[in-house]
C-alpha positions as CSV (number, residue, x, y, z in Angstrom):
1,X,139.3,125.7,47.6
2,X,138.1,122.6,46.1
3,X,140.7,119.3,46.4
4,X,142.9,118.8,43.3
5,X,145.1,116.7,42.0
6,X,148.8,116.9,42.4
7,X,151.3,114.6,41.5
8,X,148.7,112.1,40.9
9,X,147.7,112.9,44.6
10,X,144.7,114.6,45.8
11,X,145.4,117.5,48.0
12,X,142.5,118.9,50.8
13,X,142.8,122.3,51.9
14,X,139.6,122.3,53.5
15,X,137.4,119.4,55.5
16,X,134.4,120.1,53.5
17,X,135.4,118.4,50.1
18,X,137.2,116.1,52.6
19,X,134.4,115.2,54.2
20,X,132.6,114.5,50.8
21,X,135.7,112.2,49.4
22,X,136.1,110.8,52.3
23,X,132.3,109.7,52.5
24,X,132.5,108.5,49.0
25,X,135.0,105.7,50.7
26,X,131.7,103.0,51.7
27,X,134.8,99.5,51.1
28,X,136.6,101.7,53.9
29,X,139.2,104.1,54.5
30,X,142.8,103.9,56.1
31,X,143.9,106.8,57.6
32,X,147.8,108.3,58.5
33,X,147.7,111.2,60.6
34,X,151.3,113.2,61.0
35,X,152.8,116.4,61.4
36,X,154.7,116.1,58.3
37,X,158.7,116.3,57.9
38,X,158.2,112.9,56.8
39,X,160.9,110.0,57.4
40,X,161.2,105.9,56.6
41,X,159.0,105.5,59.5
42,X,155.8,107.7,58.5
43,X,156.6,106.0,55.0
44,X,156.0,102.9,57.2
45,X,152.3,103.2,58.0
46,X,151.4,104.3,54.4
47,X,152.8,100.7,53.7
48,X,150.9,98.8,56.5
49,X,147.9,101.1,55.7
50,X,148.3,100.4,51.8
51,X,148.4,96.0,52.2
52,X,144.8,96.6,53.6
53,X,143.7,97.2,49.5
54,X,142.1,100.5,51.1
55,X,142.6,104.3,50.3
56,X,145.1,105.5,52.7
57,X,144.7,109.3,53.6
58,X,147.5,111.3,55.5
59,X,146.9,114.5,57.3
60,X,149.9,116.6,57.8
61,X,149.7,119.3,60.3
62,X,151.4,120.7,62.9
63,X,149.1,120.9,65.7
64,X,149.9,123.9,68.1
65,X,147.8,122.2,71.0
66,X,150.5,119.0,71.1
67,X,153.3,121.7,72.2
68,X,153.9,123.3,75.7
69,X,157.8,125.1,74.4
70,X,157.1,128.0,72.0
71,X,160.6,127.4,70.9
72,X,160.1,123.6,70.2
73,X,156.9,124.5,68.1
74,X,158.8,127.0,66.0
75,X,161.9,124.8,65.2
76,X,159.0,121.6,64.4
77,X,160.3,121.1,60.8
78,X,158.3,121.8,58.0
79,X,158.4,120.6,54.5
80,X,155.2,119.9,52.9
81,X,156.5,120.2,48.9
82,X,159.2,117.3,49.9
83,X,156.5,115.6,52.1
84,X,154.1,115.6,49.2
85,X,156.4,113.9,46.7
86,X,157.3,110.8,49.0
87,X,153.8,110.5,49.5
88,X,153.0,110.1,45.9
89,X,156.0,107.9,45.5
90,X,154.6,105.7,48.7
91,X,150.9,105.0,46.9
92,X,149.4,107.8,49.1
93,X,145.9,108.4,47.2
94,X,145.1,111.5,49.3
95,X,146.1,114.3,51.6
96,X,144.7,116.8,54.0
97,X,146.6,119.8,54.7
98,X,144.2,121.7,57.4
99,X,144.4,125.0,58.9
100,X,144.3,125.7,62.6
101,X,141.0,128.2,62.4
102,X,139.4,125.2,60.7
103,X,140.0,122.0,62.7
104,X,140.3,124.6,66.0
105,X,136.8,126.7,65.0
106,X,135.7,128.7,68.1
107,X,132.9,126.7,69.3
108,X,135.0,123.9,69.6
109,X,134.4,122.0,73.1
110,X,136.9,120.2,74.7
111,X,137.2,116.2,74.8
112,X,135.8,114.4,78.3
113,X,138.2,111.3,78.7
114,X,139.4,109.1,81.3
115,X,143.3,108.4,80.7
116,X,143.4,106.4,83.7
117,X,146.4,108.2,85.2
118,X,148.4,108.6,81.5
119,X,147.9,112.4,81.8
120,X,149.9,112.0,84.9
121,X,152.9,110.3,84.3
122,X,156.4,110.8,81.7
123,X,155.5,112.3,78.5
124,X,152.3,113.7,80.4
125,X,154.2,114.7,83.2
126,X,157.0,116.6,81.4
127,X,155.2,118.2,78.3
128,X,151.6,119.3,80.2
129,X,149.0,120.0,78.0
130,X,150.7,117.3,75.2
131,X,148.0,114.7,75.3
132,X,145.0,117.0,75.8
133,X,146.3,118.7,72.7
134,X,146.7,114.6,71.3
135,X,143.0,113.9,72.1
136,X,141.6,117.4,70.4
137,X,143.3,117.0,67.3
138,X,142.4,113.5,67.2
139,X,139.1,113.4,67.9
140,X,138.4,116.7,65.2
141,X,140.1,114.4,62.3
142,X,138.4,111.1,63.6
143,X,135.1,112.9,63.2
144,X,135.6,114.9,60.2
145,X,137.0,111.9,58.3
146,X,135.4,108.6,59.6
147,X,138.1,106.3,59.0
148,X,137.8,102.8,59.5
149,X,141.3,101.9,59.8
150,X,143.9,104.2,61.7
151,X,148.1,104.0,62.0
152,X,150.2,105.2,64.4
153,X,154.2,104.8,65.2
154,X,155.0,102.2,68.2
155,X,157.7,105.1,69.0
156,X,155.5,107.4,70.5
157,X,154.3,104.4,72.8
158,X,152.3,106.8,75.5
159,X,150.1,108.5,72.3
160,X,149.1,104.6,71.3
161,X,147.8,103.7,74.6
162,X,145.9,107.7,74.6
163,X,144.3,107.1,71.3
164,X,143.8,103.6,72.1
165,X,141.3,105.2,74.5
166,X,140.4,107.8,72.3
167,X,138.8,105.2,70.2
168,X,137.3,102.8,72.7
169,X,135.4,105.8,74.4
170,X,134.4,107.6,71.1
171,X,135.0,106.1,67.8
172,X,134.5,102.4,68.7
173,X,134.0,101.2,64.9
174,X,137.8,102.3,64.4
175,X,140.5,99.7,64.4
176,X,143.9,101.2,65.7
177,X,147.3,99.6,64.5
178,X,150.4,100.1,66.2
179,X,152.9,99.5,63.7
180,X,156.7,99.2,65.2
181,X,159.1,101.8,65.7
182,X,161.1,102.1,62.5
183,X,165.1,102.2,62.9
184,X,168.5,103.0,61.6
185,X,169.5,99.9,60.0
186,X,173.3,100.7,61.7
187,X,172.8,102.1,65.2
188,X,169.1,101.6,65.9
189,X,168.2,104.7,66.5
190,X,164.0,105.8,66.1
191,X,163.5,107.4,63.1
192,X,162.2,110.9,64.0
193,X,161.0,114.1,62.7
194,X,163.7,115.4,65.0
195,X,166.5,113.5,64.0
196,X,167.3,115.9,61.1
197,X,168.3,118.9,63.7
198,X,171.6,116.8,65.0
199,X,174.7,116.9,64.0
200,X,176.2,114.0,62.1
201,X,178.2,113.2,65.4
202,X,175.2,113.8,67.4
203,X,173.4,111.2,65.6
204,X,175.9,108.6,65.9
205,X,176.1,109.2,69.4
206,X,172.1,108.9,69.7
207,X,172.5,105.1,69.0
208,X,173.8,104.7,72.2
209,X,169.7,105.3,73.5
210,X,168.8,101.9,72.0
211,X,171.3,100.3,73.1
212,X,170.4,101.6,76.6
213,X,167.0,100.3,76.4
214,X,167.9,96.9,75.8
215,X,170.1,97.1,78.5
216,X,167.5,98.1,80.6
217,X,165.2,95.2,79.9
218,X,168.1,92.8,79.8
219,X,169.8,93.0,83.4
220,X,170.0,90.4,86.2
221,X,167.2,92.9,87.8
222,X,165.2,95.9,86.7
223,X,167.2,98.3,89.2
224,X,170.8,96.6,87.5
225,X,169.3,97.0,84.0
226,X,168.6,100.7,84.2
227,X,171.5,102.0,86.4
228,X,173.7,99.9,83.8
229,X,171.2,101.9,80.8
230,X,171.9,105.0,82.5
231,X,175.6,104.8,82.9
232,X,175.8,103.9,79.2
233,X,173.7,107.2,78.0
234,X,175.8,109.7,80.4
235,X,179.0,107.8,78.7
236,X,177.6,109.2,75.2
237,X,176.4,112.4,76.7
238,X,172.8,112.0,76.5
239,X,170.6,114.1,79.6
240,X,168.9,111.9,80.4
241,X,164.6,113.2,81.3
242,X,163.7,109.6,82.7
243,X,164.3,106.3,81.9
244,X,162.5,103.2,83.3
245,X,160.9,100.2,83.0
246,X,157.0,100.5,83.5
247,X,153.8,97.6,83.0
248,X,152.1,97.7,80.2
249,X,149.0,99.4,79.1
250,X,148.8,101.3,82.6
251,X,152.7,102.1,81.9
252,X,153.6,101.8,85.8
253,X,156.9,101.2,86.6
254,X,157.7,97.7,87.4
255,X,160.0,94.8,88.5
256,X,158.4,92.6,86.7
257,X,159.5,91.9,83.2
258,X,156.6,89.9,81.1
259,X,156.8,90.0,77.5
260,X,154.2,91.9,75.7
261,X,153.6,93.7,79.0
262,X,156.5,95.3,79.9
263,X,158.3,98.1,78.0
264,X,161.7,100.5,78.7
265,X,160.7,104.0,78.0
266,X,163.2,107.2,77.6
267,X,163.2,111.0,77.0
268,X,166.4,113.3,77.2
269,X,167.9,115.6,75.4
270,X,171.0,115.8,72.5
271,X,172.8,118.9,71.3
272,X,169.6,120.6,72.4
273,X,167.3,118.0,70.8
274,X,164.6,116.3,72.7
275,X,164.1,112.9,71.5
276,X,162.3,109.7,73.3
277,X,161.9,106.1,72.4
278,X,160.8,102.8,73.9
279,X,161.3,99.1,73.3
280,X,158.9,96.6,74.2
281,X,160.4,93.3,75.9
282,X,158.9,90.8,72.8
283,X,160.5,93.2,70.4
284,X,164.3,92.9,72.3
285,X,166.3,90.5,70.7
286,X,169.7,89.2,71.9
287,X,172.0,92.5,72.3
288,X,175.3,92.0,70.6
289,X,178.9,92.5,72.3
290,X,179.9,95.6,72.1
């Protein structure tokens, strides 16, 4: 099926017209990759990837390789009518709405690359197979589209410092932006995908996880900072999976707080939800009383 338009936006259903379009893009080509159910903070890289003055592309698909939970995978949102109408209203010009048996085909290698031990540790460690799933999708999309520009959410801190890797070891010519994690205005909380499957309580309570993570970064030491982050989380009844404070890009823990280099990092689970976040020293600013 050929690409056509829809609400002024062009919709791909398959890479080969993509790959033609895409082509046709010689001033460059900004490119938005998600797995739809889109919030504020997807919305958020269409806007950093529209003030380059470039076409900005966004893929939407659920990639099966990204989860190790069957259940997780089949309660992944999906609502590509709703997705396609804030992309029009955000100044998408395109969209790519792929199949598995297409960016998947069977003769499909997998990727050789040296994550320098970030297959090893939290996200990696908890969800196996995630960032092997990260890199195949990735580097399918990278070489069927040939962006020059790509954007990615500061939230999912562990995937930046994957693709950053991605890139430097295969698409060298593509300039990565981490943009920062979009928030609620009121508690802080990460926009996510996932947010939508809590309860309105459950959503006030998962404030309480940025809170933490200032605290964290913001004791008299490291050790203080997170048993004082961890107390605060169990007070709102978040499980916590881990919670530290790690070196940044190798993502080590530390002792050592540095700004730009040093970042709190979380994953636990609410009313059944799994949910993670991060801040990043630079971005912490002076935690009110509370």
């Amino acid at each position: 099926m050929q690409g056509f338009w829809t609400l002024y936006l062009i919709v791909f259903y398959h890479s080969n017209t993509l790959e033609t379009w895409a082509g046709d893009r010689r001033e460059g080509l900004c490119f938005v990759p998600t797995m739809g159910a889109l919030h504020a903070g997807h919305l958020l890289l269409v806007e950093k990837a529209k003030a380059t003055g470039m076409p900005v592309l966004v893929s939407i698909f659920v990639n099966p390789a990204q989860f190790n939970n069957p259940e997780d995978l089949a309660k992944y949102p999906r609502t590509t009518e709703a997705d396609l109408m804030l992309l029009h209203n955000a100044g998408a010009d395109a969209v790519f709405l792929p199949q598995a048996e297409e960016l998947y085909p069977t003769w499909l290698n997998g990727i050789d690359l040296e994550l320098g031990g970030l297959e090893r540790v939290f996200e990696a460690s908890f969800r196996p197979g995630h960032f092997e799933g990260v890199v195949k999708v990735l580097h399918r999309l990278f070489s069927l589209i040939q962006p020059t520009d790509v954007f990615f959410g500061q939230k999912d801190l562990q995937q930046c410092l994957v693709v950053e890797k991605l890139i430097a070891a295969h698409f060298p010519k593509i300039k990565q932006h981490n943009i920062h994690t979009a928030r609620d205005r009121m508690s802080g909380l990460a926009l996510s995908s996932r947010n939508r499957r809590l309860s309105e309580e459950g959503l006030k309570r998962a404030g309480a996880i940025n809170w933490a993570l200032q605290l964290a970064l913001q004791g008299t030491t490291v050790a203080a900072g997170l048993a004082e982050a961890l107390q605060y989380l169990e007070k709102n009844g978040i499980e916590v999976e881990y919670l530290d404070v790690v070196s940044l890009p190798d993502m080590l823990p530390t002792t050592e707080i540095k700004d730009g280099k040093t970042a709190a990092v979380f994953a636990g689970y609410l009313e059944g939800v799994r949910l993670i976040d991060n801040r990043i020293y630079e971005d912490i600013p002076e935690l009110p009383l509370f």
